[in-house]
N, C-alpha and C positions, 0 to 999 in steps of 0.2 A: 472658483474660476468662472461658473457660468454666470453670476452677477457682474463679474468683471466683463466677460463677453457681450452679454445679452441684456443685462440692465446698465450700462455707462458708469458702471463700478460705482455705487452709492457709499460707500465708507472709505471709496482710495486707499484702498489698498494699494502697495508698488509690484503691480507683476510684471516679473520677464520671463522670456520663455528663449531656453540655449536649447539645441541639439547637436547630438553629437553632430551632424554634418558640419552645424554651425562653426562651434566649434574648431573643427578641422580646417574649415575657410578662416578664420580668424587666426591661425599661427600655432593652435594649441599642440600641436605634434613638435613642433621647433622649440617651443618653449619643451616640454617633456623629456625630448631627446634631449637637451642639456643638461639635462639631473639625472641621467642614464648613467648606468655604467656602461666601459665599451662594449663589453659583452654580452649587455643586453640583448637576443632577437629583434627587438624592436625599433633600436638602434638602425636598422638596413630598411626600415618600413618606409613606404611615403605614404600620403593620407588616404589612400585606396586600399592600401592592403591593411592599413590599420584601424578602416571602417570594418575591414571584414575581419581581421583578427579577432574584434570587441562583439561583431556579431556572430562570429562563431562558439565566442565559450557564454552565449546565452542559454538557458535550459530551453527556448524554444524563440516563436518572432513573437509571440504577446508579449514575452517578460521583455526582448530587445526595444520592441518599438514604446512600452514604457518606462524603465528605465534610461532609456538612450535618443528617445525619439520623442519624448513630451506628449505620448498618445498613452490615455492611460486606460487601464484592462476592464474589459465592461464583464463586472462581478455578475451579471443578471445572467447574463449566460453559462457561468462556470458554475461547475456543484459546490466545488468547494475553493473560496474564495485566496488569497494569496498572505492575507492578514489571519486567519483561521487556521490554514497550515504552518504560519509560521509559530503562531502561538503554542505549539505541539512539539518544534524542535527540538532536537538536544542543542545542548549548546555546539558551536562548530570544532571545535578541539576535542569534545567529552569521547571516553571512552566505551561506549556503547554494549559492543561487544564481552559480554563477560563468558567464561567458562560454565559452560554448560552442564558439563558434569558437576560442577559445586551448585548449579541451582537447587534448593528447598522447594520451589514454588512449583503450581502448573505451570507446562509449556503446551503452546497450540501453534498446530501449522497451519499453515493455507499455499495451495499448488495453484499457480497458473500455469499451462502448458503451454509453449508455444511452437507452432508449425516451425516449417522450411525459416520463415522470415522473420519470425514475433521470436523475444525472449520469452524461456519456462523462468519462471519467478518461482523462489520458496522466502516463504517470509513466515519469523517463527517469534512468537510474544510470551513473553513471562508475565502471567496476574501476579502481581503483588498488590494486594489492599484496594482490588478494584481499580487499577490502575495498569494498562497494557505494555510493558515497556516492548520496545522491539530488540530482539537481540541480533539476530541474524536476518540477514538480507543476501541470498544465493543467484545469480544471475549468469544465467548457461543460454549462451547462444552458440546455435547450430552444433549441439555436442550430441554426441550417441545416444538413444534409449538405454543404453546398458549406463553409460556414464550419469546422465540425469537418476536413473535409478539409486545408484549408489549413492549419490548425496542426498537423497531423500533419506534414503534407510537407514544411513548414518545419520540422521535426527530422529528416526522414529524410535533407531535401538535407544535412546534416552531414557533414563527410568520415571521422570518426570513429564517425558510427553503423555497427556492427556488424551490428544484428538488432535485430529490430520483431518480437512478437508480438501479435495482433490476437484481442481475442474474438469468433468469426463466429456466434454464436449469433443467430437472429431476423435483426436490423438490421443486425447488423456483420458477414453474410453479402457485401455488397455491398461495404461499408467494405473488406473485409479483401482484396477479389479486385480492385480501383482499385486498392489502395497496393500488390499485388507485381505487378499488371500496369505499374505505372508505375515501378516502384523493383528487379523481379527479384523473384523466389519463393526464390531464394535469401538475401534481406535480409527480406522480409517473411511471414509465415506468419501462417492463420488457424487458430484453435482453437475448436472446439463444446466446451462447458461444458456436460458430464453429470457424473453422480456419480463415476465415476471419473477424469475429469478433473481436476475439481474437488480428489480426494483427490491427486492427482499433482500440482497447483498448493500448495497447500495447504501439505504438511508442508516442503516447504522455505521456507519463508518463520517457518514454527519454527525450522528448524533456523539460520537468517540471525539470527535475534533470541539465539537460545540462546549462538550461537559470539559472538555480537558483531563477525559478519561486514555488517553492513546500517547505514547511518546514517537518520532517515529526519527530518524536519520538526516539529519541535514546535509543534502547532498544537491545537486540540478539535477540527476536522474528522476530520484524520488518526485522533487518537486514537480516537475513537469508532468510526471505521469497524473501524480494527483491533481491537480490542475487541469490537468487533459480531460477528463471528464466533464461531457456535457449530459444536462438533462434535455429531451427536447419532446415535443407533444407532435403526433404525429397528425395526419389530415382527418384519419378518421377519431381520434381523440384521445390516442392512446399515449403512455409515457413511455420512453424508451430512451435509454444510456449509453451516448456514444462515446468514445474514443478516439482521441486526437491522434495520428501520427504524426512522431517526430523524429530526431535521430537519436533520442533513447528509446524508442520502441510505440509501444501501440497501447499506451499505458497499463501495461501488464501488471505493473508494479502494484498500482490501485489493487487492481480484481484478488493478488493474490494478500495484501492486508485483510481486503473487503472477507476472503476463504478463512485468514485465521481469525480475524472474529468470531466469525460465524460457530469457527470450532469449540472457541472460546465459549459462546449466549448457550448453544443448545446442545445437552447433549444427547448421543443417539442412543437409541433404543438398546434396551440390552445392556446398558451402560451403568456403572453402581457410583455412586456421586456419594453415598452418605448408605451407614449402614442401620439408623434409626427406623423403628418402625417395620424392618425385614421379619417376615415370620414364613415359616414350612406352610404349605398349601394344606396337606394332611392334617399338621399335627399342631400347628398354632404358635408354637414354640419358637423364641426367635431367634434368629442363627446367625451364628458369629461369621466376620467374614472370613476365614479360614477354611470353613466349609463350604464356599464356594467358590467357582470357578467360573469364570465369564463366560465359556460358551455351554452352562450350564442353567442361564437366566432368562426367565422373559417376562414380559412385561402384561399383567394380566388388566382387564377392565377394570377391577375394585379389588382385587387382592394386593395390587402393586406387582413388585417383582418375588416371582417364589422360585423353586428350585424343579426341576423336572427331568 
């Protein structure tokens, strides 16, 4: 298109350019309404309210004004680009969602809390083969601490949940110190989101979309949120990730994938991942996992983990 613009189109190509306005000037609602049925909504619309109809069920105004408006989305700005997430989808019908209690695999969470205004996000992913599917996607706006609580804990009772990461910024200071007082510090960890957090959140959730490691939910919520993400450099040189608001939210959805990754790459201290190589401090001897109990681990400089 910029050849066509800016160099007098050297290969003529045939470009047109419709927008929806255009469009709506040229008849295309008359024609539409006639392959209506009566009961269409749409049916009652004149071409104002069915500009905003079409602008309404867009996941934000970047996707409207390209899709619909022939302005197309400057990727330079976005973390994660709209061709990158889409390559990640399920399909739009798949059924996503399986039964949790029949999972074999790890399951990892990731909390984002959100105030008065912002949705709390739980987003919870099965490893299979190196591969993150998403299974659950929980979205509570303006519900109780008591209620938010409970749908946490009913995924952490999970016999396959692995690791819960919690954002304890603000609100989710309290959230995050109930769920590992009740579930172990070693299954649940809270994270403060500062800028370098955030950059540590962050780029692996690039690198999940780029590998085609991550499956995630086809939905305009989703997308948006992911999307919403910007990276920006600040005056004194610093990086920092912001977040679009829109009327899915303040892209929370992002931050809490970005948490069950997270849960997923590292795990915390104190944590037994693999019981090779475990030997008694005293006696050298190596112990089966049976004989241990998690809050009976720690992690020493060159012993590993022994028993205390």
């Amino acid at each position: 298109m910029r050849e066509i613009a800016e160099r007098c189109n050297p290969k003529g190509f045939s470009f047109h350019r419709v927008t929806l306005q255009d469009a709506l000037d040229q008849g295309f609602l008359f024609k539409l309404q006639s392959k209506l049925p009566y009961d269409d909504p749409r049916m009652d619309m004149d071409e104002g309210d069915y500009y905003n109809f079409i602008r309404s069920g867009c996941a934000d105004e970047e996707s409207f004004l390209q899709e619909f408006m022939c302005q197309p989305a400057d990727d330079n700005t976005a973390f994660l680009s709209y061709d990158l997430i889409a390559s990640c989808e399920y399909p739009e019908a798949a059924l996503w969602q399986t039964d949790l209690l029949d999972c074999k695999n790890p399951l990892f969470v990731g909390v984002d809390v959100g105030g008065e205004h912002d949705l709390t996000v739980i987003w919870l992913i099965e490893q299979v083969g190196g591969i993150n599917f998403t299974r659950r996607v929980v979205e509570m706006s303006r519900q109780t601490f008591d209620a938010q609580e409970q749908s946490l804990y009913e995924l952490l009772k999970l016999p396959m949940v692995r690791r819960c990461c919690i954002d304890q910024s603000g609100l989710g200071r309290q959230f995050a110190e109930r769920a590992a007082k009740k579930f172990g510090a070693y299954r649940v960890e809270g994270i403060s989101f500062t800028t370098s957090t955030k950059e540590e959140l962050a780029y692996p959730v690039r690198v999940a979309f780029e590998e085609r490691t991550i499956k995630v939910p086809f939905t305009n919520a989703i997308r948006a949120d992911l999307r919403g993400v910007r990276k920006e450099v600040t005056s004194s040189g610093h990086t920092r990730f912001a977040g679009e608001r829109n009327r899915y939210g303040h892209c929370d959805r992002f931050w809490a994938l970005a948490l069950a990754l997270h849960a997923a790459k590292t795990p915390a201290t104190g944590a037994l991942t693999s019981v090779a190589g475990i030997r008694y401090q005293k006696t050298g001897v190596l112990a089966p996992w049976r004989r241990f109990t998690p809050r009976s681990i720690e992690q020493g400089p060159r012993l590993g983990y022994f028993e205390t």
